[in-house]
C-alpha positions in Angstrom: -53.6 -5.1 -28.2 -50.7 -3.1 -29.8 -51.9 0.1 -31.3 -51.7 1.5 -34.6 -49.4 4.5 -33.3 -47.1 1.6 -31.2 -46.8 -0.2 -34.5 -46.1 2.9 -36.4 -43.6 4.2 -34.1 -42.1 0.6 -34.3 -41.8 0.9 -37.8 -40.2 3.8 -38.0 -37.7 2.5 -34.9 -36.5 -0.2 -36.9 -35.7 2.1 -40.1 -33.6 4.4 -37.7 -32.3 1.3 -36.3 -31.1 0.0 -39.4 -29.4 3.0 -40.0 -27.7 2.9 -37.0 -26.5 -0.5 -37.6 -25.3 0.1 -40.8 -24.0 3.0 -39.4 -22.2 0.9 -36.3 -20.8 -2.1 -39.1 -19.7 0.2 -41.6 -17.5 2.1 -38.6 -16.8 -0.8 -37.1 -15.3 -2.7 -40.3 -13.7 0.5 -41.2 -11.9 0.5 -37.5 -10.5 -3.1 -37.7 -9.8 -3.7 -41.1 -8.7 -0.2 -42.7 -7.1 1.5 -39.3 -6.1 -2.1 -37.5 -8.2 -1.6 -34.3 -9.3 -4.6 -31.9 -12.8 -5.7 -32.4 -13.6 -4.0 -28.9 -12.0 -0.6 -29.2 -13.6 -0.3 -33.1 -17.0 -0.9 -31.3 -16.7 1.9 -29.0 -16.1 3.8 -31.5 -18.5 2.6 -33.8 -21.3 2.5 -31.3 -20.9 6.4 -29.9 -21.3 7.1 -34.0 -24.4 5.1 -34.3 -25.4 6.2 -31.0 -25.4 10.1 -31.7 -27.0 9.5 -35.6 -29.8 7.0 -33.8 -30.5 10.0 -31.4 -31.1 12.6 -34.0 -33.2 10.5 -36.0 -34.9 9.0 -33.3 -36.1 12.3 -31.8 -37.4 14.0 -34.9 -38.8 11.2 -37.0 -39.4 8.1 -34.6 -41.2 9.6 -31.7 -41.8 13.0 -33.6 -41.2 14.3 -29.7 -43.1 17.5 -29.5 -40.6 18.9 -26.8 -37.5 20.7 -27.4 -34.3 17.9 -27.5 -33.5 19.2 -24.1 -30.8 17.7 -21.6 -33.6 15.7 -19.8 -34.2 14.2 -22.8 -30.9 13.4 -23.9 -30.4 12.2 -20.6 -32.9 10.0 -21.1 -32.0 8.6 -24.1 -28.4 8.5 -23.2 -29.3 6.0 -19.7 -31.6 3.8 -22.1 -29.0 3.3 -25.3 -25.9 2.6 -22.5 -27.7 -0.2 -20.9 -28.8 -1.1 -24.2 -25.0 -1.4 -25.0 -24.2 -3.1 -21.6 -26.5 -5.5 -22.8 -25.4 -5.5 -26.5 -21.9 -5.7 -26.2 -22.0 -8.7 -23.4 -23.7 -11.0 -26.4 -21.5 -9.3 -28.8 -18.4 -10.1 -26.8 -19.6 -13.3 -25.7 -20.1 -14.4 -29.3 -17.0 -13.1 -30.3 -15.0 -14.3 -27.5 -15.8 -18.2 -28.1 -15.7 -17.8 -31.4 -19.2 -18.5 -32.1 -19.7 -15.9 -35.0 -17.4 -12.8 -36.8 -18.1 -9.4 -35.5 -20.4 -8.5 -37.8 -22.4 -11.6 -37.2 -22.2 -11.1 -33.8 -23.6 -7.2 -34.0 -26.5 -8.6 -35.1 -27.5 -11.0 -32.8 -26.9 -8.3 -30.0 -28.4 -5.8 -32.2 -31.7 -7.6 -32.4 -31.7 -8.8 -28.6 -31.1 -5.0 -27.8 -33.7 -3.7 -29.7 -36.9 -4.6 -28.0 -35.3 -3.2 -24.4 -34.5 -0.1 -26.4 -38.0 0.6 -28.1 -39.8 0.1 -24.9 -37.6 2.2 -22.7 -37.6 4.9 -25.2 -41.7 4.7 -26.3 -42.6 4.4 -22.2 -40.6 6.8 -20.6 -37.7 9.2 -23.0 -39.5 10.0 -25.6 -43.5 9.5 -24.0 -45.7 12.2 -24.1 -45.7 14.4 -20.5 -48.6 16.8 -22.0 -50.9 13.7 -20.9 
């Protein structure tokens, strides 16, 4: 059975991460419509936006993490959001690519897909409570 903190802390996942996607589409319609960038290079730059914003909210209202945002932590959440992009992009690009969906469209599929690997990670092992 889930618990009431896991669902909480779910909650609370998916508000940051609708942020952060709004944050990653906004940047990364901004990067190929307004300043003429490919739909690859405007997603590396959209995602390290949404990446850094996720990380600030994530720490403090997510996961409430009781430790100071140290390197270790960072670190951790750094290793957990790039394979979450490896995994993100390669639906995003293979959706683009074959013309299965726009970008945006295709952001959230990989978004969603993403998402459950990235909770986990972050609620099991960056973010998890060492005091216990």
């Amino acid at each position: 059975m889930i618990s009431r903190s896991t669902i909480k802390k779910g909650i609370k996942f998916g508000i940051v991460g609708s942020l952060g996607f709004l944050t990653d589409a906004g940047l990364l319609w901004v990067m190929t419509n307004m300043l003429g960038l490919d739909p690859y290079s405007g997603r590396l730059v959209s995602f390290s936006t949404a990446l850094l914003t996720t990380w600030l909210m994530n720490s403090r209202f997510t996961f409430q993490s009781t430790e100071r945002r140290g390197k270790r932590q960072f670190t951790g959440y750094i290793v957990v959001q790039v394979t979450s992009f490896f995994m993100n992009y390669f639906v995003y690009s293979f959706l683009v690519w074959h013309n299965v969906a726009t970008p945006i469209i295709s952001l959230l599929f990989a978004a969603i897909i993403s998402m459950f690997y990235s909770f986990t990670a972050m609620n099991l092992w960056v973010f998890r409570d060492r005091r216990q």
